[in-house]
C-alpha positions, 0 to 999 in steps of 0.5 A: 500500500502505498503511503498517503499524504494527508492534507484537509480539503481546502482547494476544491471541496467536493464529495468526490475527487474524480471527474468523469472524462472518458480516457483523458489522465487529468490530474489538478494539483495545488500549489505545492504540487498536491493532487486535489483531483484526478480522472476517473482513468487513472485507475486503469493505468496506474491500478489504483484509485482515488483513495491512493492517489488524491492528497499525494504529493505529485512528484512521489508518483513518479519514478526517483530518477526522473523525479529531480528534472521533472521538479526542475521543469515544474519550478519553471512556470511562472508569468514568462512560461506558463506550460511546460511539457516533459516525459517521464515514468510513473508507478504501477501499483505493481511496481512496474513503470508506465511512460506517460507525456505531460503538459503541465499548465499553471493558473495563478488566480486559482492556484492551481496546476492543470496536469494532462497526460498521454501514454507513450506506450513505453512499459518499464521495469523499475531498473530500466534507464530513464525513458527518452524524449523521443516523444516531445517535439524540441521546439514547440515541446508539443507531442510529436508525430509518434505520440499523435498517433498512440492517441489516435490509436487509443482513441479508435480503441476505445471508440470500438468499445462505446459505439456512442463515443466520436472524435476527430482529426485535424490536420492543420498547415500554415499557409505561406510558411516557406516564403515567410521562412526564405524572405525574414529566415529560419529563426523567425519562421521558428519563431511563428512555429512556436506562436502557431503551437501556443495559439493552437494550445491556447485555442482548444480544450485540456482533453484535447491533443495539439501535436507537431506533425512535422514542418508547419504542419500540426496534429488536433485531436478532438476527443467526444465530439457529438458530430462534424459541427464541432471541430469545424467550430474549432477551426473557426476559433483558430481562423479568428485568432489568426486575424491579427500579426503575430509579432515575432521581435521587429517583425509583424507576420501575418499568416492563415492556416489551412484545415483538414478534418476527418470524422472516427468511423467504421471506415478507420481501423488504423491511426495512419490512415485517418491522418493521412486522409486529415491531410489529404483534406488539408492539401484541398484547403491549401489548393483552394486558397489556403485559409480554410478547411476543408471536411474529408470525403471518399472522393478525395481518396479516389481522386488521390489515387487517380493521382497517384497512378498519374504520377507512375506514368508520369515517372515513365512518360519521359523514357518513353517519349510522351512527352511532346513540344507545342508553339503557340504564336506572339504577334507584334501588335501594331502590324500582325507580324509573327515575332517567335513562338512560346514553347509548351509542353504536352504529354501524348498518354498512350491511353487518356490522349493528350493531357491538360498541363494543368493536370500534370505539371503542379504534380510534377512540381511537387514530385521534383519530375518538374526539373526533367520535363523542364530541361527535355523542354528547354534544349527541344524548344531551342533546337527547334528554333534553330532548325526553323532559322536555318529554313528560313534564314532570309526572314526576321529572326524568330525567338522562343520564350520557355517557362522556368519554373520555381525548382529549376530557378532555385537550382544551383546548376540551372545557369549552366544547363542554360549556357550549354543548351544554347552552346550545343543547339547553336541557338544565340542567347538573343533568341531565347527568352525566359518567362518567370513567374510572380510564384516562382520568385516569391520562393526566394526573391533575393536569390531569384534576382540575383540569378536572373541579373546572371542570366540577363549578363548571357544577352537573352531576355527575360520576362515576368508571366502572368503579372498581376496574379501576385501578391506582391508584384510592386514591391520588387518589380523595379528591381527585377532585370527583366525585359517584357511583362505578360499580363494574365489573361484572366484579366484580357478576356473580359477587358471589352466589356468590364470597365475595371479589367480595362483600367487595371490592364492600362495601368499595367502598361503604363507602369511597365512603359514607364519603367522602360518594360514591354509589354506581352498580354496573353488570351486574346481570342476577339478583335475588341480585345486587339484594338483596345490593346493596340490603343493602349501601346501593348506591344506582343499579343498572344492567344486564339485569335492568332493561334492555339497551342500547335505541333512544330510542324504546324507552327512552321506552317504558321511561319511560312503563311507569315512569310507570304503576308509580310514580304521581304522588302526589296534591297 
């Protein structure tokens, strides 16, 4: 039996010092780190019950080795730190040794300390060393990946047991952490690391569980839940609080936070798996915008498997040659003349036919594939321009515009896959143009104007795709050494009959005009939208109206009509 310490009820006077929270280890304890009240769940993983466990001194529950370091964490809290976390072993009334994570919170206008903990899953001997912090994450001293999923294990265990009982999964992501990392550094991302899991700490219940996944990307568990309402109620709280900065030293940093939930069910046996389909969802909020949640369904694990099988062909397509070279003409405004082509990629599937790039190309960013495709692109657009040259030597030189995306403009080796690509085509420098997107630079800004101030030294030209869809395009635009914008064509397709499309593209113009820019406006499919165009100075218009998309073989065509329609003149 073991020894009890006595202290009369001053604290918290009750009949009973349980508290009925199915499956959370709750303990309260006073200010001298007595226990005044406990969870009712206590007595299955320790083996005892109130009668032994309340008036106790906290710290004579836990194993004499871990007892020193858990005092040290507990002396602590105070105003500056409010919560601290820690792994440590508590006894069995058997003797043998349980490895719990705590999180220990302190509340100085009751006094009292708020103690919640999870099992590890690790059973010790008496004699066994001390249990590893393998089980907090070192930054943010939340639970991490592992112990997220025990949780979740124990949650579906006992879901199994009481049909009534429900719970979620939330997997959280912060929006934009990469270019908030590269653009202030690794310290102030850490730094909104630690906001994020206190907000997250803050925002839900002491039975709940907040966990870091990994990178900006967070666990919630939220235990008897009565249906899909409550953690979506959850996820607006955390959207509120993430309306205001958060204040990292000199700087202000706003973020959002994308949401994905999913529901226990007969349909999950397996902690993983209910993770995985969390944030399968959460990829769906971030690919809506970010900021938002969204609630898992079947379809989007059917679509995650369509995906995955496109990848595996994906992987194939290019020892296979599917992948095939489109051109889609640029005109010079004022007269109609064909100026070059931009170069597009197309994958011939031996089965599904031609596929959308926008079906291929963010899945090839993501898997790294982008830098293949990217390269077989580059020197199959500059060969071809070449051939097209030496066919038509006595024409106005044509260029080619290729698109960089953001991982083959963040490569170190990128300048010089470029130089040996025009040296072995024997294209000049002078007929190829680069088109970057706003995206693709806010990756990394500085790093991206300093390689591009590199490549502008090589004599080709430069340009910024689809301007205006950025966030920050005017901050830095000045500073770029570019030689054309591309306005969106989102913004030209409707400019004939919205004022405010129209204006936005004149102001466009004006700015890069003023700041000595051509300027290149795609989708143009009507004759309004060319002369309104022509009228406001824009120099290269690309889109239906001229030509789709095409093979090289038709693109020569395209030439050779051109040729016939613009005569050389006579000498």
């Amino acid at each position: 039996m073991m020894q009890i310490y006595r202290k009369p009820p001053q604290v918290l006077p009750s009949e009973s010092a349980f508290f009925r929270l199915p499956g959370a280890l709750l303990m309260i304890l006073d200010d001298d780190w007595v226990v005044q009240m406990m969870s009712e769940s206590w007595r299955e993983v320790l083996g005892v019950g109130q009668e032994e466990l309340r008036w106790r001194r906290f710290t004579e529950l836990l194993h004499e080795v871990d007892r020193g370091d858990v005092i040290d964490r507990l002396g602590c809290i105070g105003e500056a730190l409010s919560t601290v976390r820690f792994s440590c072993r508590c006894r069995k009334a058997d003797g043998s040794y349980v490895g719990l994570a705590w999180s220990v919170s302190y509340d100085p206008d009751q006094g009292l300390f708020y103690a919640s903990a999870h099992e590890t899953g690790v059973r010790l001997t008496r004699h066994e060393a001390r249990l590893p912090e393998v089980f907090v994450d070192g930054l943010t001293g939340l639970p991490n990946r592992g112990l997220f999923l025990d949780r979740v294990s124990h949650a579906m265990q006992r879901a199994q047991r009481r049909k009534d009982l429900r719970f979620a999964v939330i997997h959280c992501g912060v929006d934009r952490f990469s270019v908030i990392n590269h653009s202030l550094g690794n310290r102030i991302g850490d730094l909104l690391l630690i906001e994020v899991a206190n907000l997250l700490r803050r925002t839900t219940r002491p039975t709940d569980m907040v966990a870091r996944l990994g990178g900006d990307e967070f666990g919630i568990l939220l235990e008897d839940v009565r249906d899909a309402v409550s953690p979506v109620r959850v996820i607006k709280r955390l959207q509120e609080k993430f309306v205001l900065p958060f204040l990292l030293h000199e700087h202000e940093v706003f973020s959002s936070l994308s949401s994905g939930v999913t529901l226990s069910g007969e349909q999950y046996e397996e902690a993983d798996v209910m993770l995985r389909d969390a944030n399968m969802a959460m990829r769906r909020a971030k690919g809506q915008g970010g900021g938002g949640y969204v609630l898992f369904d079947r379809g989007m694990h059917e679509e995650a498997l369509r995906r995955l099988d496109l990848e595996l062909d994906l992987r194939r397509a290019q020892e296979k040659d599917q992948f095939e070279a489109y051109y889609q003409p640029i005109v010079r405004m004022r007269d109609g003349r064909l100026t070059g082509f931009e170069a597009l990629v197309r994958w011939n599937h031996p089965e599904r036919g031609l596929i959308s790039p926008a079906e291929f190309i963010p899945l090839a960013e993501e898997n790294g594939l982008i830098m293949h495709i990217g390269r077989w692109m580059l020197r199959e657009a500059c060969a071809q321009m070449r051939r097209w040259q030496r066919a038509f030597p006595r024409r106005p030189a044509l260029t080619v515009s290729v698109n960089l995306s953001a991982r083959q403009l963040l490569h170190p080796e990128i300048l010089t896959e470029i130089r040996q690509t025009l040296r072995e085509t024997g294209l000049s420098a002078r007929h190829l143009k680069l088109e970057i997107t706003e995206s693709a630079m806010m990756e990394n800004a500085e790093r991206a104007i300093e390689l591009l101030e590199a490549l502008k030294r090589t004599r080709l030209k430069l340009m910024l795709d689809d301007f205006g869809t950025g966030y920050s395009s005017l901050s830095y635009l000045h500073r770029l050494p570019i030689d054309a914008l591309k306005v969106d064509r989102s913004f030209v397709m409707h400019m004939h009959e919205r004022a405010d499309d129209r204006s936005f593209v004149e102001t466009i113009v004006n700015l890069a005009h003023k700041l000595g820019r051509e300027v290149v406006c795609e989708g143009i499919e009507l004759p309004e939208q060319e002369a309104l165009l022509r009228q406001m100075g824009v120099e290269y218009g690309q889109g239906y109206l001229y030509s789709r998309p095409v093979t090289a073989a038709q693109a020569e065509m395209l030439i050779i009509d051109d040729v016939a329609r613009h005569p050389a003149r006579k000498r």
